[in-house]
MIPA-587449 format. One record per atom (N, C-alpha, C): x, y, z. Coordinates in steps of 0.02 Angstrom, whole numbers, padded with zeros to 5 digits, always signed. Each point is the difference from the previous one (the first is absolute). Layout:
XYZ
...
END
This chain:
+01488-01356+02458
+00034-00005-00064
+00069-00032+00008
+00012+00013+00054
+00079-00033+00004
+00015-00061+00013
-00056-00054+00032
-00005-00060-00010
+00003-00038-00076
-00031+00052-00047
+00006-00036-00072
+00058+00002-00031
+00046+00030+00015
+00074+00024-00020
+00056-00062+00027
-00031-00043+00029
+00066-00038+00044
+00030-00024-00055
+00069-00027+00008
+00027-00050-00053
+00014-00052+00058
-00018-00012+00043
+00021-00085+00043
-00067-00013+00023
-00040-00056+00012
-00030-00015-00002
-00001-00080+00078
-00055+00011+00007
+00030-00060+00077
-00034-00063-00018
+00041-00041+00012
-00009-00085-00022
-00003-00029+00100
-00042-00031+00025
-00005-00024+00040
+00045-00066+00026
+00021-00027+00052
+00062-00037-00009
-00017-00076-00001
-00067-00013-00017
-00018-00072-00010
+00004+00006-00084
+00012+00049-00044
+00003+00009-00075
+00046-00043-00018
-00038-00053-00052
+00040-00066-00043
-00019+00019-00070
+00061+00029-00045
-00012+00034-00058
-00007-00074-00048
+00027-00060+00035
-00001-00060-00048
-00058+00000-00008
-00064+00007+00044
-00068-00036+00013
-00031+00032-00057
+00029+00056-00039
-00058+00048-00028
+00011-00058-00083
-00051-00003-00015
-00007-00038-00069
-00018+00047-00078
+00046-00015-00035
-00034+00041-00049
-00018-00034-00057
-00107+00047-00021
-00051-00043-00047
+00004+00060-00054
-00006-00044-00034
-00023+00032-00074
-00062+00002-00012
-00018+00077-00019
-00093+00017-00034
+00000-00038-00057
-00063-00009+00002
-00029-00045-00061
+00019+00034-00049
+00015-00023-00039
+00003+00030-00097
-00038+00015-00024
+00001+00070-00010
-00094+00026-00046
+00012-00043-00072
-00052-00042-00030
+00000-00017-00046
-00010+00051-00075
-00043+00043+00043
-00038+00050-00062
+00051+00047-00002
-00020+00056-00031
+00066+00056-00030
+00022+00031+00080
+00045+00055-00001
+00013+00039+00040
-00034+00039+00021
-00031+00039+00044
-00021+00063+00003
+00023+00047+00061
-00034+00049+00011
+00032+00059+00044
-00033+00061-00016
-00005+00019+00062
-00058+00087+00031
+00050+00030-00028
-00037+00053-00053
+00027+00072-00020
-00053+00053-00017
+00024+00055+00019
-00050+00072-00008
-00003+00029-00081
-00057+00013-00018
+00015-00007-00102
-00068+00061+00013
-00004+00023-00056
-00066+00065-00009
-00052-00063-00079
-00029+00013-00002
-00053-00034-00036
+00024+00042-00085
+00010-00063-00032
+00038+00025-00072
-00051+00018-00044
-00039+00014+00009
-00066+00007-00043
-00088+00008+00023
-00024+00033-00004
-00082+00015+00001
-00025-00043-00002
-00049-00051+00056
-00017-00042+00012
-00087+00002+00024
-00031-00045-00042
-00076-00009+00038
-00007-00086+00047
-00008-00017+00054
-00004-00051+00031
-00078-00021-00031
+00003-00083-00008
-00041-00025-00043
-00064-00023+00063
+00046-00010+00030
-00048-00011+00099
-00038+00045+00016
+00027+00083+00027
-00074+00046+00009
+00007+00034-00027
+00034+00019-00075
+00006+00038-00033
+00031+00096+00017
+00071-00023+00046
+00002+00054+00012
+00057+00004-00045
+00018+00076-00007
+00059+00014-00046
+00063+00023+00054
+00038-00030-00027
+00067+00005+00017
+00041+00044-00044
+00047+00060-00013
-00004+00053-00011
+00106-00028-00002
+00024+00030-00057
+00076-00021-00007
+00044+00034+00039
+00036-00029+00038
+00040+00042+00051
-00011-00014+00059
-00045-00041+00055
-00027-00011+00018
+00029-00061+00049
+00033+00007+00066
+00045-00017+00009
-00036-00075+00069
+00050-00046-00015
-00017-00047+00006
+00048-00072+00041
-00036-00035+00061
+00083-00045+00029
-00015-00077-00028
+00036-00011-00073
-00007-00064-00048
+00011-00034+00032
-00005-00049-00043
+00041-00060+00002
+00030-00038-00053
+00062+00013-00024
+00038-00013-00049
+00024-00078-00001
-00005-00031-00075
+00013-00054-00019
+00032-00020-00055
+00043-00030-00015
+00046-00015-00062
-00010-00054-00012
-00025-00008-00067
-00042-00062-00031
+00073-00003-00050
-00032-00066-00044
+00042-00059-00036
-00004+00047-00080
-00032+00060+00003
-00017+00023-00067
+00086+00026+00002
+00010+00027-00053
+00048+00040-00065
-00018+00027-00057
+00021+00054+00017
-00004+00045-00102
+00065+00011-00002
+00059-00039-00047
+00034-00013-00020
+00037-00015+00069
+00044+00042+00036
+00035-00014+00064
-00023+00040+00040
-00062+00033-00009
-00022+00049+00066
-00060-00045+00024
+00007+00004+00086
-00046-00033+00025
-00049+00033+00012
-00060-00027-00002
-00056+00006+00012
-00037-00007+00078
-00024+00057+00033
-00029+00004+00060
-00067+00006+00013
-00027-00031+00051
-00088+00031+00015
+00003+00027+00064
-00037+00044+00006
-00014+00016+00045
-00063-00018+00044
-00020+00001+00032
-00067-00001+00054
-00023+00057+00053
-00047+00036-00026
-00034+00045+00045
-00084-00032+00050
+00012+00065+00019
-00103-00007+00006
-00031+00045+00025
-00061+00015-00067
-00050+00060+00016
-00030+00030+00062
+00031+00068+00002
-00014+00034+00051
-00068+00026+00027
-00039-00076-00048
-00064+00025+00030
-00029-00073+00042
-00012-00075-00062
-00024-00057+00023
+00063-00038+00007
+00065+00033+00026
+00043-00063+00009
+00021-00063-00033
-00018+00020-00072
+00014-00051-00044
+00069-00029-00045
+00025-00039-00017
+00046+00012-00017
+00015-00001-00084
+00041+00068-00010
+00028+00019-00069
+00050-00028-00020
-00002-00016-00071
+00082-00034-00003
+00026+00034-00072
+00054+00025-00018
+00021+00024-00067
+00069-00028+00005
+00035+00000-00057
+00060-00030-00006
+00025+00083-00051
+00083-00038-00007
+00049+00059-00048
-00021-00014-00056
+00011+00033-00070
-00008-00013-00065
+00053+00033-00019
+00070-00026-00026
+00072+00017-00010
-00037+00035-00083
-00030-00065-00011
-00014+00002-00093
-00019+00081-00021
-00035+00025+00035
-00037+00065-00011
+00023+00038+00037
+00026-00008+00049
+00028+00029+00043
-00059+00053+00041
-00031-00055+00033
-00051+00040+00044
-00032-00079+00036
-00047+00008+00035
-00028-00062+00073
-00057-00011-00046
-00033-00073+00001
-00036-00037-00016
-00040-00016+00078
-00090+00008+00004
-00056-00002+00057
-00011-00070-00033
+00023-00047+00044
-00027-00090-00004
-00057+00012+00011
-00017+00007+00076
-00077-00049+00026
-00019+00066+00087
-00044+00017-00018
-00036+00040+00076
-00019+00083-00042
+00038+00024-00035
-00023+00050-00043
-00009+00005-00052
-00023+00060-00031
+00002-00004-00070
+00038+00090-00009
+00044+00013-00044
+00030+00052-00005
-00034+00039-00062
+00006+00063+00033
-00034+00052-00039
-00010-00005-00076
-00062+00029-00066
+00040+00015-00032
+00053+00050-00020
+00053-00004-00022
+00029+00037-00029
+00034+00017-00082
-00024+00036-00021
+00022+00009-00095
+00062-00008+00009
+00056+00060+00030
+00050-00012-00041
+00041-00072+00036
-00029-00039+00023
+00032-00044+00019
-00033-00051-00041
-00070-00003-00026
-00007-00057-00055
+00028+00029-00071
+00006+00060-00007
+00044+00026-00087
+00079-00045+00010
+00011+00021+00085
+00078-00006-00026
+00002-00093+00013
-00047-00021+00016
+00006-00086-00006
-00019-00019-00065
-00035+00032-00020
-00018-00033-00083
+00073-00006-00041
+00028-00052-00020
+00057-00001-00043
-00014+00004-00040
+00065+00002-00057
-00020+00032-00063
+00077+00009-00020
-00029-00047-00070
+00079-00040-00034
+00047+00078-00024
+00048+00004-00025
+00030+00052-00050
-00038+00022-00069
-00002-00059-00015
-00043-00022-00071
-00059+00051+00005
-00036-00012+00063
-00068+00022-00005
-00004+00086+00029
+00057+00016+00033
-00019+00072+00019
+00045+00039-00069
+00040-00020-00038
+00021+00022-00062
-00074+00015-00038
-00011-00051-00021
-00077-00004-00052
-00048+00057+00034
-00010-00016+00081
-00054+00075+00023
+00028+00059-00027
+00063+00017+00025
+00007+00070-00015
+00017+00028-00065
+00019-00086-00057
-00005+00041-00070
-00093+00015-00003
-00040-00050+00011
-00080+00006-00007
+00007+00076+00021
-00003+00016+00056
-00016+00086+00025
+00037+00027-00023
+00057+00013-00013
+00048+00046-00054
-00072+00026-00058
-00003-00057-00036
-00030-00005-00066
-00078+00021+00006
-00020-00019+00050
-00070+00037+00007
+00002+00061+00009
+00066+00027+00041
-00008+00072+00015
+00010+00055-00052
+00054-00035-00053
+00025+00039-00062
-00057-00001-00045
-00039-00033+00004
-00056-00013-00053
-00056+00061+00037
-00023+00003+00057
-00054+00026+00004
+00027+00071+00008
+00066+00030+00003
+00021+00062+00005
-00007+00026-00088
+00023-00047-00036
+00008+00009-00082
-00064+00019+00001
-00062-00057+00009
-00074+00031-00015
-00012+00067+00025
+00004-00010+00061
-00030+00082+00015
+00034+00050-00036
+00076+00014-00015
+00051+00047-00044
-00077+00016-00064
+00009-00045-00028
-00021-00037-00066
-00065+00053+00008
-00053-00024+00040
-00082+00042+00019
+00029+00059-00005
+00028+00056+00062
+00006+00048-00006
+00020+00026-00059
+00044-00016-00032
+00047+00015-00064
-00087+00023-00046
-00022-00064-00009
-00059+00024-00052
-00048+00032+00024
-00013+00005+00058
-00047+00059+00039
+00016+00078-00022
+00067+00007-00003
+00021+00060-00017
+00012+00019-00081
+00009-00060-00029
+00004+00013-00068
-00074+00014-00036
-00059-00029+00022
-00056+00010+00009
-00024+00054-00006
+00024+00039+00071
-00002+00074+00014
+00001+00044-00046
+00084-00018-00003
+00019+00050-00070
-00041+00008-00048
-00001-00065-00017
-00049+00006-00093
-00071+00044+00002
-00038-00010+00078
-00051+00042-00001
+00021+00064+00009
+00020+00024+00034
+00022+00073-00002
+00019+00013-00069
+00037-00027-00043
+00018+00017-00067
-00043-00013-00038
-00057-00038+00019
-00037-00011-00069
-00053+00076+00005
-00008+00013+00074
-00055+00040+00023
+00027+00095-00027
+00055-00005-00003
+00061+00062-00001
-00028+00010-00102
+00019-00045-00022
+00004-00021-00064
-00073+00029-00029
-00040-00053+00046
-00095+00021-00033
-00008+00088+00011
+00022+00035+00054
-00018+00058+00016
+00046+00034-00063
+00066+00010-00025
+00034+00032-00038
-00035-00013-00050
-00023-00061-00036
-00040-00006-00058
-00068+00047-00004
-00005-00002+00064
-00096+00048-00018
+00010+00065+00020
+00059+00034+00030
-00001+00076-00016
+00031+00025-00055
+00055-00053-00047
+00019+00000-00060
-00045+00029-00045
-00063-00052-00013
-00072+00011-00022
-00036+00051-00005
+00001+00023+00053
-00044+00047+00037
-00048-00019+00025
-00030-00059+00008
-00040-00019+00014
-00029+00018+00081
+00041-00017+00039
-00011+00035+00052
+00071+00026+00043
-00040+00070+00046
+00078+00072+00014
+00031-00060+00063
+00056+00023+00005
+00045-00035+00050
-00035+00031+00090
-00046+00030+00000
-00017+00008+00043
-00059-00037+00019
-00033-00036-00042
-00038-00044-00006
-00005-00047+00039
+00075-00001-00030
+00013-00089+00010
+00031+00001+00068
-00001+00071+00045
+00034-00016+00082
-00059-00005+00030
+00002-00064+00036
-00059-00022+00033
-00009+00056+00048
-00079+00017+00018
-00008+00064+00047
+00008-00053+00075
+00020+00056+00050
+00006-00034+00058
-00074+00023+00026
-00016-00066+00043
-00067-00002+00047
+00004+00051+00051
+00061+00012+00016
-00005+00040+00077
-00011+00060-00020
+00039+00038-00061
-00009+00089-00016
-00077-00015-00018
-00019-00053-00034
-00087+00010-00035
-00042-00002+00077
+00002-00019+00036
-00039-00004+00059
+00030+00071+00035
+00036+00018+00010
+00017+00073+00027
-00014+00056-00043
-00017-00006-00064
-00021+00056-00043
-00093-00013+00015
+00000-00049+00002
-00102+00008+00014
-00003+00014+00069
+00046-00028+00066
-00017+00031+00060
-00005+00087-00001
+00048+00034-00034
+00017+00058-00006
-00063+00019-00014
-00025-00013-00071
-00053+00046-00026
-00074-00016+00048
-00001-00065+00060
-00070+00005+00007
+00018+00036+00076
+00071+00022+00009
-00005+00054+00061
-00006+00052-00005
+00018+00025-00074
-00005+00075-00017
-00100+00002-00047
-00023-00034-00012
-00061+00014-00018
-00040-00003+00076
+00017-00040+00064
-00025+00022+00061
+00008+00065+00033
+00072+00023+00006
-00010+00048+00012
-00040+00066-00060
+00008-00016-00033
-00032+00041-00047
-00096+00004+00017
-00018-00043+00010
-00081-00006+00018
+00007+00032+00080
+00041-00027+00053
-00013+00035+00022
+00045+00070+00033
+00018+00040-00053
-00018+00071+00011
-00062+00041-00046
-00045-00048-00034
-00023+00038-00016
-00081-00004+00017
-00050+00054-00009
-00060+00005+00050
-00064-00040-00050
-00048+00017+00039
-00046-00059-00037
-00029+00013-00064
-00008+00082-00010
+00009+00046-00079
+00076-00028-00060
+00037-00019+00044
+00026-00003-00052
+00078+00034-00002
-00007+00066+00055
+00045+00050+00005
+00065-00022+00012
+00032+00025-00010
+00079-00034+00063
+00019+00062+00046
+00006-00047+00048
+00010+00052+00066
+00053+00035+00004
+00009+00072+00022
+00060+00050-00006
+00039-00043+00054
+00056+00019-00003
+00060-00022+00047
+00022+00064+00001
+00036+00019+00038
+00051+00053+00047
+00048-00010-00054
+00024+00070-00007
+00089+00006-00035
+00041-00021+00055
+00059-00032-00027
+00061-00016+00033
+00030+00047+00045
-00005+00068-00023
+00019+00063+00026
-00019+00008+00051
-00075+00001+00002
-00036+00040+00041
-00021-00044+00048
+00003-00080+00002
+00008-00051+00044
+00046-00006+00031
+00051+00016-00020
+00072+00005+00029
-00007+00050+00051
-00018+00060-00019
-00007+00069+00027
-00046+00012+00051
-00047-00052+00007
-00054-00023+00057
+00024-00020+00039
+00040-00067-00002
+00042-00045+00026
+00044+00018+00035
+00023+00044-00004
+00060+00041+00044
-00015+00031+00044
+00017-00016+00068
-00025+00042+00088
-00002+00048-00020
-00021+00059+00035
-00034+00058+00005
+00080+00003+00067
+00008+00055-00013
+00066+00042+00054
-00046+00036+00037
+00028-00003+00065
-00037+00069+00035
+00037+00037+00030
-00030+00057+00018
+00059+00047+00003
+00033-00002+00074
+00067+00004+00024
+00033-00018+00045
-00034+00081+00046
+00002-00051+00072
-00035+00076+00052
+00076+00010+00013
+00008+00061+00045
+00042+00019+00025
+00022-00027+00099
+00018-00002+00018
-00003-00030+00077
+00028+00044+00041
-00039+00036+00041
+00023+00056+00047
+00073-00007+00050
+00024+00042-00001
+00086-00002+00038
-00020-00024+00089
+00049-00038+00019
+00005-00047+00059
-00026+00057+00045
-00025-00004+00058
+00007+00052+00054
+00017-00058+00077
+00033+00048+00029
+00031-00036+00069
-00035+00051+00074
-00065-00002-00012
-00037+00042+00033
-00045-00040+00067
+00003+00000+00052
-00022-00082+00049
-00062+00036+00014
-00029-00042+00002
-00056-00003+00006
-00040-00041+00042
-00038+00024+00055
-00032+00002+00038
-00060-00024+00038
-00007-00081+00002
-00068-00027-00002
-00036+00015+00067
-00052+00020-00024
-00048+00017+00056
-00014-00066+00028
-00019-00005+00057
-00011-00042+00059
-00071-00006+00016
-00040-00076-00009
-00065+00012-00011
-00039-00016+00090
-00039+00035-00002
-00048-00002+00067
-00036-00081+00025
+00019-00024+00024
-00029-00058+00007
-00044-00004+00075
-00020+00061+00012
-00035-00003+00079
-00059-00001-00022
-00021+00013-00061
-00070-00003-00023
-00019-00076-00009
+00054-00043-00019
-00021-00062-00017
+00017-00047+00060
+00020+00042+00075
+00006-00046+00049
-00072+00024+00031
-00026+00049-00014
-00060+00034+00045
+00006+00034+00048
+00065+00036-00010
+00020+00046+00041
-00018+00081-00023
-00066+00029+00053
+00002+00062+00000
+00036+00060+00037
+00011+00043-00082
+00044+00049+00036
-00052+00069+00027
+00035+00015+00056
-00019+00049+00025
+00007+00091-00022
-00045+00031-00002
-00007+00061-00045
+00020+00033+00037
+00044+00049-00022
+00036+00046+00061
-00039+00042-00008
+00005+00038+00044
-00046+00084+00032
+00040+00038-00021
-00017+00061-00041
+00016+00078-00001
-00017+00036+00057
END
């Protein structure tokens, strides 16, 4: 490392600084350009093998400054190439819109809000839209107001005309105000379930004569029903008296005979 650090440098002593000649590089005719590192300004499909190129997407250009202008801002292209067939991409700046224009090697995504916000559109003409939608919207809110309004007025008149017909015909007498309350379906179906459970049980308690079968009084079912007590024994007082287990003979079950003593 410390060789790269020198500041003197060794000139050999046959060195003739006259001899050295100085040439000028040719003059690029075409624009300027120059290597710079840039990320890909936009979502890209390559038209070559159709791969997509994805925005952000970082990239070593090649930058060029062309003869274009939008008003005094210059105009640049760039030059890439697909990271798949090596082809080359080219897009330039767009000051006007303020976003990059894809010349020639891709084709860029679609995107909505980037064709809404390119569609122009005079003063004149976004005035006129939003009186048009103003006016459509006040109109179709009025209608619907308008429907409901007579939906309900509707209402009313039947309930009142129906209120009206009933006061006129118990006026009359024609028919009782109880008449005229519609019966409900559900008590009429629960008054016939009722009676065809009580005419079942009714058939069957009774015998094939005709009889109806006795049932038990409440009393005396009750009075059945109730355990039977028995009478508490008494339990004899503790004793602390030891007791004595006899010791059982097991010479009989080894086959051992005992011998009979002599008097």
């Amino acid at each position: 490392m410390s060789e790269r650090k020198v500041l003197t440098k060794y000139y050999p002593p046959d060195f003739d600084p006259s001899k050295i000649t100085r040439t000028r590089k040719p003059k690029d005719a075409g624009p300027k350009s120059q290597t710079v590192r840039l990320m890909a300004p936009f979502s890209m499909k390559c038209v070559s093998c159709g791969e997509f190129i994805y925005k952000g997407r970082k990239f070593n250009a090649r930058k060029e400054t062309t003869d274009e202008k939008y008003y005094a801002i210059q105009i640049f292209r760039f030059y890439i190439r697909c990271t798949r067939c090596s082809s080359t991409i080219t897009f330039k700046t767009d000051p006007k819109h303020m976003d990059y224009e894809c010349e020639r090697g891709a084709k860029r995504n679609f995107e909505p809000w980037r064709e809404s916000k390119l569609a122009e559109e005079t003063e004149e003409e976004r005035l006129d839209r939003l009186e048009r939608e103003e006016a459509e919207r006040d109109a179709m809110a009025e209608l619907e107001t308008k429907t409901l309004d007579a939906k309900t007025e509707m209402a009313i008149a039947d309930a009142l005309d129906e209120i009206r017909t009933r006061n006129a015909r118990i006026e009359r007498g024609e028919v009782s105000a109880e008449a005229l309350v519609a019966p409900d379906p559900l008590e009429a179906e629960r008054k016939r379930q009722d009676e065809e459970d009580a005419e079942a049980a009714r058939k069957a308690f009774e015998t094939s004569s005709g009889e109806k079968v006795r049932r038990l009084d409440d009393e005396a079912f009750v009075e059945s029903s109730k355990p039977v007590e028995e009478p508490a024994v008494a339990m004899p007082p503790p004793t602390f008296k030891r007791n004595v287990k006899k010791k059982k003979d097991l010479s009989s079950a080894l086959g051992i005979k005992k011998k009979s003593s002599l008097v």
